[in-house]
C-alpha positions in Angstrom: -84.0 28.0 -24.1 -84.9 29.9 -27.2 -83.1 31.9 -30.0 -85.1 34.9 -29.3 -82.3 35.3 -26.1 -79.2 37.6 -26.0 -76.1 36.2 -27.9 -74.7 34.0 -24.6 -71.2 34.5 -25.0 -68.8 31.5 -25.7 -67.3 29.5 -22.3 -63.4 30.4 -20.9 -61.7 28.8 -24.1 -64.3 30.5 -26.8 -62.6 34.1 -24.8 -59.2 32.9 -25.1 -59.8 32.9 -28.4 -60.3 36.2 -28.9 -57.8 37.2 -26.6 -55.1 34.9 -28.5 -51.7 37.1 -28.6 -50.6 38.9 -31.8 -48.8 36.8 -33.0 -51.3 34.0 -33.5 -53.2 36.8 -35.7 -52.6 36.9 -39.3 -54.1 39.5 -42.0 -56.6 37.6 -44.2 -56.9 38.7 -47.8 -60.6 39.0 -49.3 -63.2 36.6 -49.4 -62.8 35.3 -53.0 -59.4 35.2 -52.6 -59.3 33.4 -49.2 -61.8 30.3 -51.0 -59.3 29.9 -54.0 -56.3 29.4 -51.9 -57.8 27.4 -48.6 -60.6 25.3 -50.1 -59.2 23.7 -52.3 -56.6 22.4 -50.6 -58.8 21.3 -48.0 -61.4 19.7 -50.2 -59.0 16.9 -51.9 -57.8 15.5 -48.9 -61.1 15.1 -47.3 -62.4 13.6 -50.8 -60.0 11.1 -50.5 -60.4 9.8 -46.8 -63.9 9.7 -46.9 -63.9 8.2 -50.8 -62.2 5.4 -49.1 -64.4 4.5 -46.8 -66.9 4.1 -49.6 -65.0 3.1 -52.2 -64.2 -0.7 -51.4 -67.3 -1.5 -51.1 -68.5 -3.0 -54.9 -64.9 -3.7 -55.0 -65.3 -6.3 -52.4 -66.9 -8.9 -54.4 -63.7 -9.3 -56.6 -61.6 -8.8 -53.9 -62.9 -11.8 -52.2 -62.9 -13.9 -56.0 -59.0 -12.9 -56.2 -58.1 -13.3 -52.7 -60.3 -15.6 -51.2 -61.6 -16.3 -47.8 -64.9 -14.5 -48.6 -65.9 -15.0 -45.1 -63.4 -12.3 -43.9 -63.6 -9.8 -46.7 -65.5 -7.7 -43.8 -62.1 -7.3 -41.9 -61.1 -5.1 -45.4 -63.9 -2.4 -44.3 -63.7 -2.7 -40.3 -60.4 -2.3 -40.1 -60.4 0.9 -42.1 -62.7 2.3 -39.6 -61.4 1.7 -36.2 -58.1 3.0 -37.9 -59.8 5.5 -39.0 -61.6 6.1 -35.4 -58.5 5.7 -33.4 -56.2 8.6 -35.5 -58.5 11.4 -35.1 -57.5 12.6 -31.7 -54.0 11.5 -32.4 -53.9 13.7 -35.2 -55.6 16.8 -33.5 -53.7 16.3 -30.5 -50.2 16.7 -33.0 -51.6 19.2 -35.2 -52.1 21.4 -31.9 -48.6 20.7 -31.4 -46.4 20.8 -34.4 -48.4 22.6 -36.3 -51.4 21.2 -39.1 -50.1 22.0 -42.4 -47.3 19.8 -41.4 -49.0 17.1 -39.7 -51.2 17.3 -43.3 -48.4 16.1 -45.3 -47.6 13.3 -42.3 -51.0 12.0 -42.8 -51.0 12.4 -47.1 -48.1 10.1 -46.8 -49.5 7.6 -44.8 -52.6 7.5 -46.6 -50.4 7.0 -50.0 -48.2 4.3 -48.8 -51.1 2.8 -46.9 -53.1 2.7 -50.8 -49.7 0.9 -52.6 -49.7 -1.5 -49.9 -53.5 -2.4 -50.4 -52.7 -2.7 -53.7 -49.7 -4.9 -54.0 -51.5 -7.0 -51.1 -51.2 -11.0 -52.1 -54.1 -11.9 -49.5 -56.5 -10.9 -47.0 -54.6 -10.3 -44.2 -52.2 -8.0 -45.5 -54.4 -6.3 -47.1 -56.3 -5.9 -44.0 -53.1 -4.7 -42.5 -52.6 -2.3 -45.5 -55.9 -0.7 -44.6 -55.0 -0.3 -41.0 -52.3 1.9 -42.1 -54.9 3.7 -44.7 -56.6 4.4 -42.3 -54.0 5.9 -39.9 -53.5 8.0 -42.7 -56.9 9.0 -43.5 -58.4 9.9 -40.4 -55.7 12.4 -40.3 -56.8 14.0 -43.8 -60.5 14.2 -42.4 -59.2 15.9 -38.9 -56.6 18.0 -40.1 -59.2 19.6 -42.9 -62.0 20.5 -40.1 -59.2 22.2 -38.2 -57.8 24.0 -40.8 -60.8 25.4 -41.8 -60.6 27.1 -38.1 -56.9 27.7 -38.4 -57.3 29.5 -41.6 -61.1 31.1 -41.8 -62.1 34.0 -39.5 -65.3 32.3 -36.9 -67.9 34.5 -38.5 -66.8 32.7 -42.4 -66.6 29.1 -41.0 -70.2 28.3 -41.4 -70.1 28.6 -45.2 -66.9 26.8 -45.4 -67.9 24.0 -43.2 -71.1 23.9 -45.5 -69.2 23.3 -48.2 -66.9 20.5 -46.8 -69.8 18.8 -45.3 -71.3 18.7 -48.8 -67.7 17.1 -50.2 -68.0 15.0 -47.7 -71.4 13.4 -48.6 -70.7 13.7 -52.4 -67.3 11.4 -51.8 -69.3 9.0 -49.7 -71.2 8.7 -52.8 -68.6 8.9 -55.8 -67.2 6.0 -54.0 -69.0 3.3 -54.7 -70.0 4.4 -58.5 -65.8 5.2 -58.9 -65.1 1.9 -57.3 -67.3 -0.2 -59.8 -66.0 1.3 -62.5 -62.2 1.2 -61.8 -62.8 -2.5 -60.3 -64.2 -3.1 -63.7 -62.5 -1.7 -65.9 -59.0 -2.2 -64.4 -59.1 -5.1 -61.3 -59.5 -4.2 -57.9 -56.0 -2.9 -57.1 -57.0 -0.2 -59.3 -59.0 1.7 -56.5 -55.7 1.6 -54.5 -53.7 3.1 -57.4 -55.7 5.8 -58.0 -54.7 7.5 -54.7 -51.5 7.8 -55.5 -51.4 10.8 -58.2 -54.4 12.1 -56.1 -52.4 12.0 -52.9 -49.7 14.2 -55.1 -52.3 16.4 -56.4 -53.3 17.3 -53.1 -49.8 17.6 -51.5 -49.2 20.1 -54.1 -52.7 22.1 -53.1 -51.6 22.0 -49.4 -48.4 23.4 -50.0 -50.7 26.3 -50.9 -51.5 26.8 -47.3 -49.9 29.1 -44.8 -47.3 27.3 -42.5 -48.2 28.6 -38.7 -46.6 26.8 -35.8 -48.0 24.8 -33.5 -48.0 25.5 -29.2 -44.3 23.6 -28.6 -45.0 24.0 -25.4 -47.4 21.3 -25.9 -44.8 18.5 -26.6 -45.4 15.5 -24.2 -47.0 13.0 -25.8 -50.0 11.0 -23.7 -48.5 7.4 -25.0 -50.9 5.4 -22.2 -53.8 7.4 -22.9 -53.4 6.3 -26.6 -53.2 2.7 -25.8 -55.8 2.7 -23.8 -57.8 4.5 -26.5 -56.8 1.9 -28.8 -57.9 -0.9 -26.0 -61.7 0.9 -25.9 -62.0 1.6 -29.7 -61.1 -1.8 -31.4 -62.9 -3.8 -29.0 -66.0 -1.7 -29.3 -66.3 -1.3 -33.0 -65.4 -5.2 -33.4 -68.0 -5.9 -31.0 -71.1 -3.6 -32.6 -69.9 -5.2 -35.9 -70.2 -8.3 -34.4 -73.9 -7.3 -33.2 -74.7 -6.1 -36.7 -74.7 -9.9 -37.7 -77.9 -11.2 -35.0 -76.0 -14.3 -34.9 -76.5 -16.3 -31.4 -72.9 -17.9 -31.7 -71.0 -14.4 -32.0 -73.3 -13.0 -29.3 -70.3 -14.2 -26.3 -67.8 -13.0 -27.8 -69.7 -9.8 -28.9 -70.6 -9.2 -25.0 -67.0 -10.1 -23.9 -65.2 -8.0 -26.3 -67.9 -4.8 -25.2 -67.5 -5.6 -21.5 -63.5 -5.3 -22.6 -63.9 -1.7 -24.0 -66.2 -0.3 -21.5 -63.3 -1.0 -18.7 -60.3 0.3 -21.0 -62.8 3.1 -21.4 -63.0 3.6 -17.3 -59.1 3.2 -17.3 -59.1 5.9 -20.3 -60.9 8.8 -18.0 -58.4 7.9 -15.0 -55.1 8.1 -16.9 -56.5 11.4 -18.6 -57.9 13.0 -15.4 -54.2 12.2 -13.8 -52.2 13.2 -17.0 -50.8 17.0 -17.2 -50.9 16.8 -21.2 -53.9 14.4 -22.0 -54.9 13.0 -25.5 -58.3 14.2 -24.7 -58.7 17.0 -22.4 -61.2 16.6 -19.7 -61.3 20.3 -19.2 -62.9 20.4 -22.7 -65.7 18.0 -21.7 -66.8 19.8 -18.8 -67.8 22.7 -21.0 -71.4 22.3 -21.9 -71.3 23.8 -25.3 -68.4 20.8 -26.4 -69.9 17.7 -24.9 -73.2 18.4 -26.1 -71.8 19.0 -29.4 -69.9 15.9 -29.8 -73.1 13.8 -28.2 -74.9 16.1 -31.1 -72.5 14.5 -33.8 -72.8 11.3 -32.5 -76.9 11.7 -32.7 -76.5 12.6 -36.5 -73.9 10.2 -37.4 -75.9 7.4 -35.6 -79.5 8.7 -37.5 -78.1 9.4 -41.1 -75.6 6.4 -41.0 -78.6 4.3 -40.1 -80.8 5.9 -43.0 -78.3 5.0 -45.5 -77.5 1.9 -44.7 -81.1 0.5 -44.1 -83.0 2.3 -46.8 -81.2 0.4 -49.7 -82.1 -2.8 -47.6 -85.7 -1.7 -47.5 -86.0 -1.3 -51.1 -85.1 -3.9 -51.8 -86.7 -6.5 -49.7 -89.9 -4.8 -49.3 -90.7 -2.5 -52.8 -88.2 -5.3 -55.1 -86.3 -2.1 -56.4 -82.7 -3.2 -58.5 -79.1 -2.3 -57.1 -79.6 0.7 -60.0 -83.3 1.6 -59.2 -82.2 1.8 -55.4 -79.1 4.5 -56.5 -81.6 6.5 -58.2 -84.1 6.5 -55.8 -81.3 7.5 -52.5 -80.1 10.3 -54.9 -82.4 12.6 -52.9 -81.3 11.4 -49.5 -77.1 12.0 -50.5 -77.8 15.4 -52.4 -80.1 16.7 -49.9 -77.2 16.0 -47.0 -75.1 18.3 -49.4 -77.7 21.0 -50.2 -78.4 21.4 -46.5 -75.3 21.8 -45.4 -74.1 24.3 -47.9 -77.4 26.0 -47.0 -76.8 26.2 -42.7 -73.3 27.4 -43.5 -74.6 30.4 -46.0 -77.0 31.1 -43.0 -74.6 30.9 -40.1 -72.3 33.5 -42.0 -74.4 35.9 -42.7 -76.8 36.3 -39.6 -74.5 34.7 -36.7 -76.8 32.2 -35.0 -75.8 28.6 -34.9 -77.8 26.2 -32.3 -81.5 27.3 -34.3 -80.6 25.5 -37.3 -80.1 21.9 -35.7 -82.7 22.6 -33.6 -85.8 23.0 -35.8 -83.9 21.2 -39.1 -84.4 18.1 -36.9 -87.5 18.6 -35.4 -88.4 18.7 -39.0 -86.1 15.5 -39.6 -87.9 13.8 -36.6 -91.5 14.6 -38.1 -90.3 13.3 -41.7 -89.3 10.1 -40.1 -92.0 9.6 -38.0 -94.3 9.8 -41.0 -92.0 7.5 -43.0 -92.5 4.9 -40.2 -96.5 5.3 -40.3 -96.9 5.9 -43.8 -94.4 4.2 -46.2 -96.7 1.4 -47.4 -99.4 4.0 -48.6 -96.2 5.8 -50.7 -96.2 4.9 -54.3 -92.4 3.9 -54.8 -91.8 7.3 -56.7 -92.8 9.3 -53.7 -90.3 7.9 -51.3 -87.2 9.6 -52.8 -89.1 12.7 -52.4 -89.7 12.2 -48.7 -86.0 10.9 -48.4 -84.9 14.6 -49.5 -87.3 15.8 -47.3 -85.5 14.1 -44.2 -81.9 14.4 -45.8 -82.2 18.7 -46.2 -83.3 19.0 -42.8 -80.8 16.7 -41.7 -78.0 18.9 -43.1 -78.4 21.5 -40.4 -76.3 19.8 -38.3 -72.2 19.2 -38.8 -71.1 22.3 -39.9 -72.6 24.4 -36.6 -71.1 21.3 -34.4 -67.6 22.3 -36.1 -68.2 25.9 -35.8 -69.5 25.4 -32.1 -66.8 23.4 -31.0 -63.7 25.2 -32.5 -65.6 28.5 -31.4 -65.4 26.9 -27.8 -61.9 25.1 -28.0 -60.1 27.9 -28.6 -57.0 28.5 -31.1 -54.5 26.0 -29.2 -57.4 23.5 -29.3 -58.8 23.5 -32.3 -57.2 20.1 -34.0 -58.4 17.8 -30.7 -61.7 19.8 -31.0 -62.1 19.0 -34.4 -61.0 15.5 -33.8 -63.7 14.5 -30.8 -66.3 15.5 -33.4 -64.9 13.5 -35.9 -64.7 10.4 -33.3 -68.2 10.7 -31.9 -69.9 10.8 -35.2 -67.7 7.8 -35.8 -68.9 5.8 -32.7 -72.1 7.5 -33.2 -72.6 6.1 -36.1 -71.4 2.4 -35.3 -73.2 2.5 -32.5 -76.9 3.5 -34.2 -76.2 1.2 -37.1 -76.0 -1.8 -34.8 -78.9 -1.0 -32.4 -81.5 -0.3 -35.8 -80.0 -3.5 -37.1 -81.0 -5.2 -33.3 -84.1 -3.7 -33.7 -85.1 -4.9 -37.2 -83.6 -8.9 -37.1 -85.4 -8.9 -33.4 -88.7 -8.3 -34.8 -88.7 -10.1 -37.5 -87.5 -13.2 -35.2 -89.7 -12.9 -32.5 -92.8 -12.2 -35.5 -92.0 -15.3 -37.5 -89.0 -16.9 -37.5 -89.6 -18.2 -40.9 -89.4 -14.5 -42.1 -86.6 -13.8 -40.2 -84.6 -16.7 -42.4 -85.9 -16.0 -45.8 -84.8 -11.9 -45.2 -80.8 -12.5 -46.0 -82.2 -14.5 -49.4 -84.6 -11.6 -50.3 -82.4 -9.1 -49.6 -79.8 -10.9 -51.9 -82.3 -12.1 -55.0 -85.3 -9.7 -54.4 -88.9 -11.3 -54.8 -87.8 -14.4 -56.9 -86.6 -15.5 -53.5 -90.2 -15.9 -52.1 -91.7 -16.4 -55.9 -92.1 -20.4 -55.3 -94.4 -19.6 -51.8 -98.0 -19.2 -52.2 -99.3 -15.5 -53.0 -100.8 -15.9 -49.3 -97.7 -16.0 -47.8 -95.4 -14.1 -49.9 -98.1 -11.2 -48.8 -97.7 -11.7 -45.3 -94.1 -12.0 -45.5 -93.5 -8.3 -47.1 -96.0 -6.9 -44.5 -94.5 -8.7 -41.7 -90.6 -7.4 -42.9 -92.3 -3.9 -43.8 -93.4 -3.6 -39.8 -90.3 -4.5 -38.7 -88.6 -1.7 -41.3 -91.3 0.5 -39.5 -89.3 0.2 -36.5 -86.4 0.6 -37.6 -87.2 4.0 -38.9 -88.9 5.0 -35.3 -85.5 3.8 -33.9 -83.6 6.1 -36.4 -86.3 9.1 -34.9 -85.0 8.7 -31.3 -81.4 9.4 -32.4 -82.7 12.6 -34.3 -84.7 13.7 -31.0 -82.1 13.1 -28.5 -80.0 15.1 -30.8 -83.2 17.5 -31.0 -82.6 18.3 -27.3 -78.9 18.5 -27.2 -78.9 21.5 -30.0 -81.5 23.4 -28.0 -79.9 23.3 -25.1 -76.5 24.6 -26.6 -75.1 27.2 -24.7 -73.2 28.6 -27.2 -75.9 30.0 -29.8 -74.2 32.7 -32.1 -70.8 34.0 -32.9 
């Protein structure tokens, strides 16, 4: 399938859309005036849920000094996420219902009280508990914003507004960690928990902005087995990948048992909702070809990009030596290109229509950038890389905002909050998922290389060279070549997810508005 085709017009819900009754059709005003009142009152509460998933993380140091038990200050960050994970399709499913302005302010407050809790936490495990409810409240914000963008912003407009939130997005990813620094510093940790609450207020205020439409009451049974059960396959999954992250032999049982645990809550998941008359997720929205290979599509990306971030710092710093500060300047490229290509697809989607041709061929460019990264890096001068990162990041760019576009398109007005939501969850288990198989990848090879190397890499990685310095010239060489190989896998690995996603993009159905 090509883009040289006729339009191929959306599936039964993408009609219903356009056949919605009168009364779910509004007058918009202009253009200019239409960003001023919606974007900004969608921006801030995305900035804030994805800040915090980012923002915690140089805080974590001193949150461990103050509260102790440094061995579980992971349980602060995990338990954010599944949170996270598990209230996007809660929150679509009630903003379909009872409207999503409404269901915005639900989820501001959460998030708020969540963020005084954190801070006022006397130990780890209710502040682990705090960020449970954080998250509850976040993953809302994040939902709630993609489907407002289709609530409020005709289909041929959404490309350049979803261009611009996916470039919030990627900015807040990367304001977090700077702004968390700095408040931890300058204030104490609690301080990255205070903070929300005058944002939270700022951005209750900027909603308040938004047109109140109602939701489809007739839509009011609540799946309550479906969500436990969604619960039962998320935790135990995301525990258990976490668990994989760590290549530890003595976690690997428990890590297998806890999978083995989702994967049959997951079977019990698809029976309840097949059975269920008003399902948390709809099956009849998965067997529409345009929906499930978008979500698989956002899963791809989140699983590739997630991955990049998270292992490039790693690299530089084992293999090229670079400083905390050299490796923020040199990923600068990687986060602003995410942002830049975004902004760019949605531009490109408004004004000519098409949608699928941008994903397609901005990662078949991806795909070829990573591909060369994984045979080439050692011949890169260390100044180069950041170029090539950009390279990778712009093309990577293409994606999110015509998986929103596609899948709202597709969902349909009455669907558009659980549509929005299964993106937001794929890219979330996407991304858990591709992080833990790269990280597989990379301690595998290095153990079944030299298991000498594979035990000096968590001390090089902390202290850079000095942690080799005492070990003959000799060695230290063969050392960074044998951990650069393994990184050379690890970026191959990344280059399957960006091809399967590749194939998925061409063979969307649904290819312009």
């Amino acid at each position: 399938m090509n883009d040289s085709e006729q339009r191929i017009e959306p599936d039964n819900a993408a009609r219903s859309a356009d056949a919605a009754p009168q009364s779910d059709r509004v007058t918009l005003p202009p253009t200019g005036s239409l960003f001023i009142k919606v974007f900004p009152s969608i921006m801030l509460p995305m900035f804030l849920a994805v800040a915090d998933q980012t923002i915690v993380a140089t805080a974590l140091p001193a949150i461990a000094s103050s509260l102790g038990e440094i061995e579980r200050a992971s349980w602060v960050v995990v338990s954010y996420l599944i949170a996270n994970t598990i209230a996007a399709p809660v929150y679509g499913r009630l903003g379909d219902t009872f409207g999503r302005r409404g269901m915005m302010f639900v989820a501001l407050a959460v998030f708020v009280a969540g963020s005084v809790c954190c801070a006022l936490a006397p130990n780890i495990e209710l502040l682990t508990a705090a960020r449970v409810l954080q998250g509850f409240g976040g993953g809302g914000l994040m939902t709630l914003s993609q489907a407002l963008i289709g609530e409020a912003i005709p289909p041929r407009e959404r490309g350049r507004y979803q261009g611009y939130l996916a470039g919030i997005s990627v900015s807040s990813s990367t304001f977090g960690p700077v702004a968390g620094g700095y408040l931890t510093q300058a204030f104490g940790w609690p301080a990255i928990f205070w903070i929300n609450v005058p944002l939270g207020a700022v951005a209750a205020a900027l909603v308040l902005r938004l047109e109140a439409r109602p939701g489809d009451r007739r839509r009011t049974t609540f799946d309550v087995p479906g969500l436990v059960l969604f619960i039962m396959f998320v935790s135990p999954v995301i525990l258990a990948l976490e668990q994989a992250q760590r290549m530890d032999a003595r976690t690997l049982p428990m890590a297998l048992g806890l999978l083995a645990f989702g994967v049959f809550s997951l079977v019990l998941l698809i029976w309840q909702e097949k059975r269920n008359t008003s399902p948390l997720l709809p099956p009849r929205l998965f067997r529409q070809a345009s929906i499930w290979r978008g979500d698989g599509l956002a899963a791809c990306h989140g699983a590739a990009l997630v991955s990049l971030i998270t292992f490039v710092p790693i690299y530089l710093r084992a293999v090229r030596g670079a400083s905390p500060a050299e490796t923020g300047l040199l990923l600068l490229p990687l986060t602003f290109g995410i942002g830049i290509g975004s902004m760019i697809t949605g531009q490109l989607v408004t004004r000519t229509g098409r949608t699928a041709i941008y994903p397609t061929w901005g990662l078949i460019a991806a795909t070829i950038g990573l591909l060369v990264l994984a045979v080439e890096i050692p011949h890169f001068h260390v100044g180069q890389l950041p170029w090539v990162f950009g390279f990778i990041a712009l093309f990577m760019g293409s994606v999110m905002a015509v998986v929103q576009i596609t899948v709202q398109t597709v969902a349909g007005p009455r669907m558009l909050g659980t549509g929005a939501a299964m993106v937001q969850f794929s890219r979330s288990v996407g991304a858990a998922i591709g992080t833990a198989t790269v990280a597989a990848v990379l301690f595998s090879i290095l153990a079944l290389t030299d298991r000498q190397t594979a035990g000096l890499f968590g001390a090089i990685i902390e202290q850079g060279p000095d942690a080799i310095a005492s070990l003959p010239a000799a060695r230290q060489a063969v050392i960074q070549s044998e951990i650069a190989d393994a990184f050379r896998a690890a970026f191959i690995t990344i280059a399957l997810f960006t091809s399967a996603g590749t194939w998925l993009a061409w063979s969307m159905p649904l290819r312009r508005l």
